[in-house]
N, C-alpha and C positions, 0 to 999 in steps of 0.2 A: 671072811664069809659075811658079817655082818655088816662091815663096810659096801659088800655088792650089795647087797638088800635095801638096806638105806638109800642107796645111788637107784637102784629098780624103783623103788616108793617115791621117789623121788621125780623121778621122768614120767611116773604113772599118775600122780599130783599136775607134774605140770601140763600132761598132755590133756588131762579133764578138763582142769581150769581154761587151757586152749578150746577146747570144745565149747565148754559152755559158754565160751566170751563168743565165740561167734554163733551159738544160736542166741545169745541173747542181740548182738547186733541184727541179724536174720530177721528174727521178730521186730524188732522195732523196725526195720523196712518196711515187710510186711503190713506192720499199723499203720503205718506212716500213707504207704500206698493206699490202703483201704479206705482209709480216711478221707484223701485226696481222691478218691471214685467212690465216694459212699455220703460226705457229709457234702449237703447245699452251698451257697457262698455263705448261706444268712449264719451261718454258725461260722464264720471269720471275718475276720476284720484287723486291722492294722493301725491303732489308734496312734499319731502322731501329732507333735506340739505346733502348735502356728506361730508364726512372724512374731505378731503382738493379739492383744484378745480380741476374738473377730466382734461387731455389733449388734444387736441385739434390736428386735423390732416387735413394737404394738401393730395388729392391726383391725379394724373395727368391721367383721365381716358380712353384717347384713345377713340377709336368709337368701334359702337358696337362690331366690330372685334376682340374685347381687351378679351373677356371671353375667347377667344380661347387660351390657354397658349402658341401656337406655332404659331399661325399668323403671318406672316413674316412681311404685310406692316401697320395694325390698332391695332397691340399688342406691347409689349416687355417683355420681357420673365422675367430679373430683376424685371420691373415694377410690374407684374403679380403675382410673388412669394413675394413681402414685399408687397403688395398691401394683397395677402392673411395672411402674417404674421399679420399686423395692423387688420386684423379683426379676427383674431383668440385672440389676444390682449385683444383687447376689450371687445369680448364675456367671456376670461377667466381670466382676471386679473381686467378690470375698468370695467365691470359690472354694465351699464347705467343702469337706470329704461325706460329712454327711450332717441332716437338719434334724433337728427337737423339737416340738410343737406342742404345745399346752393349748387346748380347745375350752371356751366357756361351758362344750356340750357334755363333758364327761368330768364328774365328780363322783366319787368313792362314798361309801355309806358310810362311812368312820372318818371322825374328825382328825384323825394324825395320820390315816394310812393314803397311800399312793399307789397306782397301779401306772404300769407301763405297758404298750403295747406290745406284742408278738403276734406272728402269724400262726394258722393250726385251725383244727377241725372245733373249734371251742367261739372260733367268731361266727359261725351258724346260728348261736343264740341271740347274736344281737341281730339278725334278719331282720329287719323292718318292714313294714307292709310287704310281708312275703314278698320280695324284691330284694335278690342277692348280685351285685358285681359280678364282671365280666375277668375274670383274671385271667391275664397272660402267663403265669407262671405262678407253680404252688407257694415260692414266698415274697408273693406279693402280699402287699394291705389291701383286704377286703375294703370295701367303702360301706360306712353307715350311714341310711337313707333316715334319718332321726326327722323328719318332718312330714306331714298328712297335709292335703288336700292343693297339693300342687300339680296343674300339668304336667303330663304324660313325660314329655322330654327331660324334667327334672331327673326323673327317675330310670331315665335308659341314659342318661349324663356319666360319664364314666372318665376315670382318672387314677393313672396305674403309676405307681411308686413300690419300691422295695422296701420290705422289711426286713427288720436284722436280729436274729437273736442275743446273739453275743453282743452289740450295743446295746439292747433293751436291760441283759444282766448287769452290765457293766453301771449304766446307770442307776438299775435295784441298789446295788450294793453303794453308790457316791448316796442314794438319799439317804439309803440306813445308817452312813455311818452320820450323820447329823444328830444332834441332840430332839429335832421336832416332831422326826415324822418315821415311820416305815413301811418300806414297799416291797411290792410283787408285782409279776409278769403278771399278764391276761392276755388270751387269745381273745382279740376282741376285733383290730380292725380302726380305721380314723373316721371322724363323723364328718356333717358337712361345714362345722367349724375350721374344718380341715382343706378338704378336699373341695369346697368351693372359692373359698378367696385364692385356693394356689393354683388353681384351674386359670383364675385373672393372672398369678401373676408368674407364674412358671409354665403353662399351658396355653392350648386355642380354645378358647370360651365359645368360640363358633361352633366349632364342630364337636358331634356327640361323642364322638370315640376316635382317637389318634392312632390304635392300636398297637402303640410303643410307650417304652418306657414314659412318661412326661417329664420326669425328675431322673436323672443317672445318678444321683446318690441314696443312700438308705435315708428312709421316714420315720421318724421313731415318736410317735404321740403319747404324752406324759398326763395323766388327767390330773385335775383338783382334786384336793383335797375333800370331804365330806362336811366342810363346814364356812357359814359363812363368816368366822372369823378373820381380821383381817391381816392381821400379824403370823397365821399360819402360813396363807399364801406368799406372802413375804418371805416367809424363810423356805419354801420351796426351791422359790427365786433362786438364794442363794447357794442352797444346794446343788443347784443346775448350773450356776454361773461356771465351777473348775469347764467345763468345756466348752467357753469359748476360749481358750490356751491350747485345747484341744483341736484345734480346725472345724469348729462344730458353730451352724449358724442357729440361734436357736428364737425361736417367733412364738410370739407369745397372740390370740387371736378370741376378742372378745367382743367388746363395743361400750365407749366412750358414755353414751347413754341407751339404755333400753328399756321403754317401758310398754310391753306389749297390750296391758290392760286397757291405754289409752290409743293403742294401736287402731282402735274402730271410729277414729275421728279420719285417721289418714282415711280407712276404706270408704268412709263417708266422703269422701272429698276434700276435706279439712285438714289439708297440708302444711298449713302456718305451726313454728313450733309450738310448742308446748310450753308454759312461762318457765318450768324446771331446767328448760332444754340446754339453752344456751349460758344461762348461771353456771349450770353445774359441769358444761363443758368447760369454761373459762377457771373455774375453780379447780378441776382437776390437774388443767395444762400449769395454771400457774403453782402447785406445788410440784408437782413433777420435775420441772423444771427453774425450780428453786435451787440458787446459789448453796447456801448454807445444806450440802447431802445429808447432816447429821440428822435433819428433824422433819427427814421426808416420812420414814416411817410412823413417826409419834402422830405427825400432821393427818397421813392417810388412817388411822387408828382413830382421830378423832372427829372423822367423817359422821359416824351416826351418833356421835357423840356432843357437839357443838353444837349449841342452841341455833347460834345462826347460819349454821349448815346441813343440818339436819332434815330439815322440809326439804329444801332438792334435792338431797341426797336419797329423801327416799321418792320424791317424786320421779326422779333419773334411774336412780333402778329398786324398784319394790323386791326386789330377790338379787344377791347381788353376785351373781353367776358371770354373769357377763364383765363386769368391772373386776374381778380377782385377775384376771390372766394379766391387765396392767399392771398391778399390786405386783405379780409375780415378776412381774419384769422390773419393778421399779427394786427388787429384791435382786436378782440377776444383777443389775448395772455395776454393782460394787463401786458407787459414787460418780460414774461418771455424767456425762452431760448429757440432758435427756434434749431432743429437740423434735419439735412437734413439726411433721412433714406436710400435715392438713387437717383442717376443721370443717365440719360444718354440722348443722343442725336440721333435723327435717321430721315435721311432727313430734312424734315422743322418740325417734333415734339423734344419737350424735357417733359422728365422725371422724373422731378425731384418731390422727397415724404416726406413731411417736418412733425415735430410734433412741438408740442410747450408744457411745463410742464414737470409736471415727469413722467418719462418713463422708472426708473428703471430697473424695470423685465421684458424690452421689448429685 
């Protein structure tokens, strides 16, 4: 009798456990499905390893004037045509899964912390002259109109790329784990650090609105740091370098020289450089692209520091917002060879359009 009992307990044991193995499989369908009809693309992503590390690019974007290929005082016409070659590049030879972008226009209030982009109801604050983007889709990047007193068409100028949540975490988490800096998402949206030089070189600068995608990979804008130190930006860089192993092209977009203070000599007519102008361009390219990788960063650190560098240094950028996203790149390269795709000088701006890696078939 006890033996039937045992054997009943027994079959009553195993037909539970049968039960609850398939409602726990059931459920997980179930999520599985919901998931797949309930979560956006921007919440996946399928991070995969590349060839070898894709290259990495400076590019010096002018104000929004710069779409214009013929702008006499916010463009440069050089700048404008390998501005557009590097992105016809990249679309057709290094063929990211998706891009990282570090803008001169967005720096964090604290000097170690990093924010990164996401999409969401929280980039309404950064509205600019009450003037919000045209979105095709809810996770799109909003566009920040961060500049006043420009023509009408600047501001109905529209340029639609994807954002990704799940690349923007992924990213939080590669800065934090760094010894220098930590970060967090923001709903924020890319400035026109962003969204105008790529408008030249991934987009039609002609026309105001494409109404498609421009970019078919995700956009993920990484801001500066909160300080103008120079060795922070640097290690940014290198926090951001693991993805290009990742298939990730990542562009760094600032300006070689920027001195806006003396910008009222160009509006006056007085287009001749500036005497800082082209010192301090020549001075940049030639550490950048110094033999010896070891003593690029000591070098770029002793920019406001060197007696005999110090005057262009601050005459080329009195605030030095604009010149960190190189820094940041010259932190990214992980030693490789930086080569300078174009220079030039024009009043108190410089020009200069660097890559770093192989660039071959460029």
């Amino acid at each position: 009798m006890g033996a039937y009992i045992k054997t009943i307990l027994v079959a009553v044991v195993v037909a539970c456990m049968s039960y609850i193995y398939k409602l726990n499989i059931l459920g997980k369908t179930l999520v599985s499905q919901v998931k797949n009809i309930t979560m956006p693309a921007s919440e996946h992503f399928t991070i995969k390893r590349s060839p070898q590390p894709l290259p990495i690019f400076f590019l010096s974007h002018g104000g929004p004037t710069f779409q214009d290929k013929d702008d006499p005082l916010g463009g440069n016409l050089g700048a404008w045509k390998t501005t557009r070659k590097i992105g016809e590049y990249i679309r057709n030879k290094v063929n990211p899964d998706f891009i990282i972008v570090v803008s001169a226009h967005w720096q964090t209030e604290n000097p170690d912390e990093i924010e990164v982009s996401t999409h969401g109801e929280g980039e309404a604050w950064y509205t600019q002259n009450g003037i919000s983007s045209r979105k095709l889709r809810p996770d799109e990047n909003a566009l920040v109109y961060d500049f006043y007193g420009f023509p009408k068409r600047f501001y109905d100028s529209q340029f639609h790329t994807l954002a990704n949540n799940f690349l923007a975490n992924d990213i939080v988490e590669s800065i934090n784990d760094s010894d220098w800096l930590q970060a967090k998402t923001q709903e924020r949206g890319i400035d026109h650090g962003v969204f105008v030089p790529f408008k030249v070189a991934f987009g039609d600068p002609n026309i105001i609105d494409s109404n498609k995608l421009d970019i078919d990979v995700p956009v993920i804008q990484v801001s500066l740091p909160g300080s103008d130190d120079i060795e922070i930006s640097y290690r940014l860089g290198e926090a951001l370098a693991k993805y290009r192993d990742l298939n990730a092209a990542i562009i760094f977009s600032g300006m070689s020289v920027h001195n806006l203070r003396d910008f009222r000599f160009a509006l006056g007519g007085d287009t001749k450089a500036r005497p800082y102008a082209k010192p301090f361009n020549d001075l940049l390219t030639e550490i950048l692209t110094s033999p010896d990788k070891s003593k690029v960063l000591e070098k770029l650190k002793q920019l406001p520091r060197n007696p005999e560098w110090a005057s262009i240094y601050k005459g080329a950028h009195p605030t030095n917002e604009h010149l960190l996203p190189a820094i940041a790149a010259a932190g990214a390269s992980r030693g490789d060879k930086c080569n300078l795709l174009y220079s030039d000088v024009s009043g108190s701006l410089g020009w200069n359009l660097y890559s770093w890696g192989d660039i071959s078939e460029f």
